[in-house]
N, C-alpha and C positions, 0 to 999 in steps of 0.2 A: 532144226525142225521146221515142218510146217505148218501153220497156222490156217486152216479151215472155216468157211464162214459159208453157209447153206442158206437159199430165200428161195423165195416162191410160191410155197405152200399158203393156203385158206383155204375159204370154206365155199365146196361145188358139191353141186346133185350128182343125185347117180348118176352113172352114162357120161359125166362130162370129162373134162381132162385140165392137166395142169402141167406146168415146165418147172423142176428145181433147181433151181442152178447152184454151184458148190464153187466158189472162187477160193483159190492159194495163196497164200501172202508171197509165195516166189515161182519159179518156175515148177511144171509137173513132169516137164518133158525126160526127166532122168525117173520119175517115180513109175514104178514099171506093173502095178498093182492101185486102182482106182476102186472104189468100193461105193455102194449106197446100202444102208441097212435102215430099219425102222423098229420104233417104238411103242405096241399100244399100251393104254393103260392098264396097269394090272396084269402086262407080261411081260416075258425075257426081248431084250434085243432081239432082230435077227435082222439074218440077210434076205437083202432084195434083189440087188444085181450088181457084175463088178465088171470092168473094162480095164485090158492089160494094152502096157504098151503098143504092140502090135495089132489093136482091135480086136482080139478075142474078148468074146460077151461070155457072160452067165449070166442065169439065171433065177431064181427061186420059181417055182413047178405056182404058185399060186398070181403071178406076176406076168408069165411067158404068153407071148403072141398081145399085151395091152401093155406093156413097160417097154423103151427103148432108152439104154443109156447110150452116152456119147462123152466124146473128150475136144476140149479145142487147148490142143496145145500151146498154141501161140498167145489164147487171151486165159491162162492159167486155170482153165476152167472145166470141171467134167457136168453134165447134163442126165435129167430124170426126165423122160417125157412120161406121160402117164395118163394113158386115154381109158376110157372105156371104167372110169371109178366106179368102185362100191364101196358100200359102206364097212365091210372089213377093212377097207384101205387104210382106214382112219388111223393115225399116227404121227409120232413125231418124226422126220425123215432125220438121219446124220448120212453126210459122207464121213468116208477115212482112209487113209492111206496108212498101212502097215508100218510101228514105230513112230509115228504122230499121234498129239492129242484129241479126239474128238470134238466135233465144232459144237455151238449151241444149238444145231438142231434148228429144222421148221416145221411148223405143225402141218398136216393136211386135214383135213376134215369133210366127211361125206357124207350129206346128209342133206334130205328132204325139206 
């Protein structure tokens, strides 16, 4: 298995941006399904954005055109950029990779 570990996240105003970064305890370069989902409080999980092997993105419809994910193979690591915040944004970020554990999560926070 892989072992997951998400930083980045605090607390920005609206409008502003923030980078997550999601490091592997081993290599990703076989994981062929990269994932970002978030948490608010007092709801379900869901998805934010996911990055395959070959660079196909998705997206979630509330995310598109102010979210870019990214992967860097080489330093085990998949990327959130995230410009353009609002305060729905507010959550706890996980990546995941399909058949691994979910990491502890980092918070984002958007607010005035």
């Amino acid at each position: 298995q892989v072992q997951l570990v998400e930083s980045g996240g605090g607390l920005v105003q609206p409008g502003g941006s923030l980078r997550l970064s999601c490091i592997a305890s081993r290599s990703i370069f076989s994981i062929h399904f990269m994932g970002w989902y978030r948490q608010a409080p007092g709801k379900e999980r869901e998805f934010v954005a996911s990055i395959e092997s070959g660079g196909i993105t998705n997206y979630a419809d509330s995310v598109k055109g102010r979210f870019t994910i990214s992967r860097d193979n080489a330093k085990y690591t998949v990327y959130l950029q995230m410009n353009s915040l609002k305060s729905e944004d507010t959550a706890v970020y996980y990546c995941k990779a399909p058949g691994n554990p979910w990491g502890q999560g980092t918070q984002v926070t958007v607010s005035s």
